[in-house]
C-alpha positions as CSV (number, residue, x, y, z in Angstrom):
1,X,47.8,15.6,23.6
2,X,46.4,12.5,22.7
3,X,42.5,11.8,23.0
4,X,41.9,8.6,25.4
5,X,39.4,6.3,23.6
6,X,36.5,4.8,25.2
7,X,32.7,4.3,26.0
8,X,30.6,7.1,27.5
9,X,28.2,6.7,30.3
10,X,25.3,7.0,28.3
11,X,26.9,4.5,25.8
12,X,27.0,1.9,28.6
13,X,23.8,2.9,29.7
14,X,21.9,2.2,26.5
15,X,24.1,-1.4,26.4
16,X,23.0,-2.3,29.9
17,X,19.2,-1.4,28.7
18,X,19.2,-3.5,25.4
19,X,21.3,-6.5,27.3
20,X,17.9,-6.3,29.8
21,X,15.7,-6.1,27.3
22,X,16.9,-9.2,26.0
23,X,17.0,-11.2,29.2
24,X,13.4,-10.4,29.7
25,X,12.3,-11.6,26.3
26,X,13.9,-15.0,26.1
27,X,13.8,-15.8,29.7
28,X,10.5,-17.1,29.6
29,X,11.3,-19.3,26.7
30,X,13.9,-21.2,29.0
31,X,11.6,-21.1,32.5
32,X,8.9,-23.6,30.6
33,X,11.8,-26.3,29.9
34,X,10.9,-29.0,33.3
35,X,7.3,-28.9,31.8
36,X,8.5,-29.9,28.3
37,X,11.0,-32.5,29.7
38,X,8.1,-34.0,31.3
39,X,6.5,-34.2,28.5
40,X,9.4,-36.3,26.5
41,X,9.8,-38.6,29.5
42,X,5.7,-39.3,28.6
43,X,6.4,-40.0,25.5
44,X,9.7,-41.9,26.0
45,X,7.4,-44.3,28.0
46,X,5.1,-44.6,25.6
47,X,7.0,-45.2,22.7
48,X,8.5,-48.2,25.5
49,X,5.0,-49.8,25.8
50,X,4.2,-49.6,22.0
51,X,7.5,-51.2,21.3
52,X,7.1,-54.1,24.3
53,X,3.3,-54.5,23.3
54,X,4.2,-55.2,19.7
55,X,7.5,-57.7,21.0
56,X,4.8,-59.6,22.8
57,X,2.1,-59.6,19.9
58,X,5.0,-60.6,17.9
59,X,5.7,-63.7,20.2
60,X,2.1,-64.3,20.6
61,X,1.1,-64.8,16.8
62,X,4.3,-67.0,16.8
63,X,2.8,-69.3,19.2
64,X,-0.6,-68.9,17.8
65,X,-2.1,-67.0,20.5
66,X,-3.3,-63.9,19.6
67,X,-6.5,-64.3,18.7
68,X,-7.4,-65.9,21.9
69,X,-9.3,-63.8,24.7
70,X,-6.4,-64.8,27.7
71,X,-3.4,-66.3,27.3
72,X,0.5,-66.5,28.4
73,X,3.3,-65.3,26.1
74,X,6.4,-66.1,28.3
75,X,4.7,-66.0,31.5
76,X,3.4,-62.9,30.5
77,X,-0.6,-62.3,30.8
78,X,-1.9,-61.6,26.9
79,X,-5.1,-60.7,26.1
80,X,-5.7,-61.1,22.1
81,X,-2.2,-61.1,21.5
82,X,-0.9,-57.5,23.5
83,X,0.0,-57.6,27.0
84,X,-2.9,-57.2,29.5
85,X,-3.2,-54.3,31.4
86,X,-1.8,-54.7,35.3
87,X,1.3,-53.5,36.5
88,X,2.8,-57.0,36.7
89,X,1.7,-57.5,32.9
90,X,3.6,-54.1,31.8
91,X,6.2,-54.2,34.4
92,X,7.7,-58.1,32.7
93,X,8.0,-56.4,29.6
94,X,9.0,-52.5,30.1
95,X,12.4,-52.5,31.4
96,X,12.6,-49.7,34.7
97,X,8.9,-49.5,34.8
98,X,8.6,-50.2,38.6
99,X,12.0,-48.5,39.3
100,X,10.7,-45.0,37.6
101,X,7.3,-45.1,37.3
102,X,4.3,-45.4,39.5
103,X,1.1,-47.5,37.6
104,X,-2.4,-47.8,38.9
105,X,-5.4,-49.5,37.2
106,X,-8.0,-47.8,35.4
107,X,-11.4,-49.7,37.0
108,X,-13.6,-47.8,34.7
109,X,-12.1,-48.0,31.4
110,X,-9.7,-51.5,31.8
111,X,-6.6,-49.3,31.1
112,X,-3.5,-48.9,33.6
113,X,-2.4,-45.4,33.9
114,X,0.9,-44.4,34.5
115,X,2.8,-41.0,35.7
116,X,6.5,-40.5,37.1
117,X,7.1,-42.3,40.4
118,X,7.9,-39.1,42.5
119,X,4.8,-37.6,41.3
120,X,2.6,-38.8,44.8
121,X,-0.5,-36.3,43.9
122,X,-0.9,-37.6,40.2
123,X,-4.8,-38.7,39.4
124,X,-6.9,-38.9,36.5
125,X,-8.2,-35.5,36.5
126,X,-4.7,-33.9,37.0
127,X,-3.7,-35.3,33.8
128,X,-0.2,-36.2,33.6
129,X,0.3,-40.0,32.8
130,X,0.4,-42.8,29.9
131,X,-2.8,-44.8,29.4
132,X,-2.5,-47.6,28.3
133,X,-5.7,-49.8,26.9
134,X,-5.2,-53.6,26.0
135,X,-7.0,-55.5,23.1
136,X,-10.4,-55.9,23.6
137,X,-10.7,-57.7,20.4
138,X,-8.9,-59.4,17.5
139,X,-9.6,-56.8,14.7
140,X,-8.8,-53.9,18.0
141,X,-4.7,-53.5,19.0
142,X,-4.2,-52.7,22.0
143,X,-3.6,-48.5,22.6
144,X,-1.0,-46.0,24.1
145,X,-2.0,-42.6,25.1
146,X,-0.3,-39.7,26.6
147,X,-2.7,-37.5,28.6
148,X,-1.3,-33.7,29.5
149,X,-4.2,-31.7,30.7
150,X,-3.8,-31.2,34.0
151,X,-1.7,-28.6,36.3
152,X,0.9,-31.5,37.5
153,X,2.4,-31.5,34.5
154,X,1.8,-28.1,32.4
């Protein structure tokens, strides 16, 4: 008689056990990945206003602008050269930024902050947006920040 081939109960057993194992380990790796998506879209945006800020500065020392305290670059409000920092400013030169984004001003600082436009509970302290900071000066360029400190976006 021929001896059937196979896997024993225990053999499967064990199988099953390391298979768990496994799934428990890397699962958290893969549960973190809307926080780090995010993240990217943050930077994506930011790496959108550096590029538009230094189109505009471009355009502005062009027309010999960007040394002067407030100007227009194609109707576009400049302040030393960089675009200032409103929403109508950022929005002329950011393609999508009022279709995806959501931007308030920054009264204490002169900066415009922006976080994603579904995100209705973002603030300053929750920390989950772009800053943005214009010129304030000809030998300053204007600055992009990405703030992630808060629970909104960790």
């Amino acid at each position: 008689m021929k001896r059937q081939g196979g896997f024993t109960l225990i053999e499967l057993v064990v199988v099953i056990v390391i298979l768990g194992i496994l799934a428990v380990t890397a699962a958290p790796k893969f549960m973190n990945l809307q926080n780090d998506a995010r993240k990217a879209s943050l930077e994506g945006l930011k790496g959108s206003i550096q590029g538009a800020a230094g189109i505009v500065y471009g355009k502005s020392a062009i027309e010999g602008k960007e040394s002067t305290a407030t100007a227009k670059v194609d109707d576009i409000d400049v302040a030393y050269g960089y675009p200032v920092a409103t929403s109508a400013a950022l929005s002329a030169v950011v393609n999508g930024l009022e279709a995806d984004w959501t931007c308030q001003d920054g009264a204490d600082s002169g900066s415009i902050q922006c976080s994603f436009k579904n995100n209705t509970e973002w603030t300053k302290d929750k920390g989950c947006y772009v800053q943005y900071t214009p010129a304030k000066s000809v030998s300053e360029a204007a600055s992009t920040t990405v703030v992630v400190t808060g629970s909104s976006c960790k």
